[in-house]
N, C-alpha and C positions, 0 to 999 in steps of 0.2 A: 354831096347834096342831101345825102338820107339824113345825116349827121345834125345840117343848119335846119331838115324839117323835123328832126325828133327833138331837137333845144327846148323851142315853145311849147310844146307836148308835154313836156316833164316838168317845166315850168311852172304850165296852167296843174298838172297833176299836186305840183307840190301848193299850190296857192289854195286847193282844192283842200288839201288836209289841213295847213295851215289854218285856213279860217274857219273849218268844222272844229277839229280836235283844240285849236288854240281856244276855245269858246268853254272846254271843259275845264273847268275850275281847279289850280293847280297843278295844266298843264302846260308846260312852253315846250312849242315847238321852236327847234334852233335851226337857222339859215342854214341851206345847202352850201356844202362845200366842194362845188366841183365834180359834185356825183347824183344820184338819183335814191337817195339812201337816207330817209329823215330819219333825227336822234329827235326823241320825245323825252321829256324830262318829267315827270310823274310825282319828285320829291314832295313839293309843295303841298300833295294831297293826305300825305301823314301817312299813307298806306305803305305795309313791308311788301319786300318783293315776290314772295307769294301771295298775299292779299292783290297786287295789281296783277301781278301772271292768270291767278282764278277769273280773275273779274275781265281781264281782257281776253283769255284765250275761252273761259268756260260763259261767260254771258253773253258776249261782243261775237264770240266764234273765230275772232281777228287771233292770228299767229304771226307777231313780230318777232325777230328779235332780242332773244333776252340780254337788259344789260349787262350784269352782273357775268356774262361770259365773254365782254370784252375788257375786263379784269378791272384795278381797282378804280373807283370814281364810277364802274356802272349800272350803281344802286342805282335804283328807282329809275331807272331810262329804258328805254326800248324802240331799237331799231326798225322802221318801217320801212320796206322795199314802195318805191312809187315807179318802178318802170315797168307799169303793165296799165290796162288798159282802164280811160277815164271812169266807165262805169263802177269798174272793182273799187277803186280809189272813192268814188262816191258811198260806195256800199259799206265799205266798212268804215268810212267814218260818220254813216249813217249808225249803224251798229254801234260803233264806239259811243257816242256823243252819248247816245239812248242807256249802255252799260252802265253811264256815270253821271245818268239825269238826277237821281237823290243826290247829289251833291252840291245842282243847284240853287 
């Protein structure tokens, strides 16, 4: 029962970053698969991947994920945990979006 009431929870979590972070120019968020675990794909913004580690860990304050240590193909991505609570999920990609306002 806890299971069918956490589905929609992680759901609305991930629709939550989806449609903050997807609004950041040269980012695509990729569908979940089966997990609570969003892949952010960063490439399209031109930046190396210390240029987006600074900019999301040291402006945003947000700690994903780095790609590049799920080996080759994960330049410029990063891992976002969404299974915690809607507020966080709002916050940081409140933080986020605001990190990478010059770029819109």
């Amino acid at each position: 029962a806890w299971v069918d009431a956490l589905m929609p929870y992680l759901a609305g979590n991930y629709e939550a970053s989806r449609s903050g972070i997807g609004e950041i120019p040269g980012a695509l968020v990729h569908r979940l698969e089966g997990t609570y675990l969003a892949w952010v794909d960063f490439t399209a913004t031109g930046m190396t991947d210390a240029e987006l580690w600074a900019r999301v860990t040291g402006q945003a304050r947000v700690v994903p994920s780095p790609g590049p240590s799920f080996g080759t193909g994960g330049s410029g991505g990063l891992r976002f945990n969404l299974g915690t609570q809607r507020a966080r999920v709002d916050e940081a990609v409140a933080r986020l979006t605001q990190a990478f306002a010059d770029l819109q």
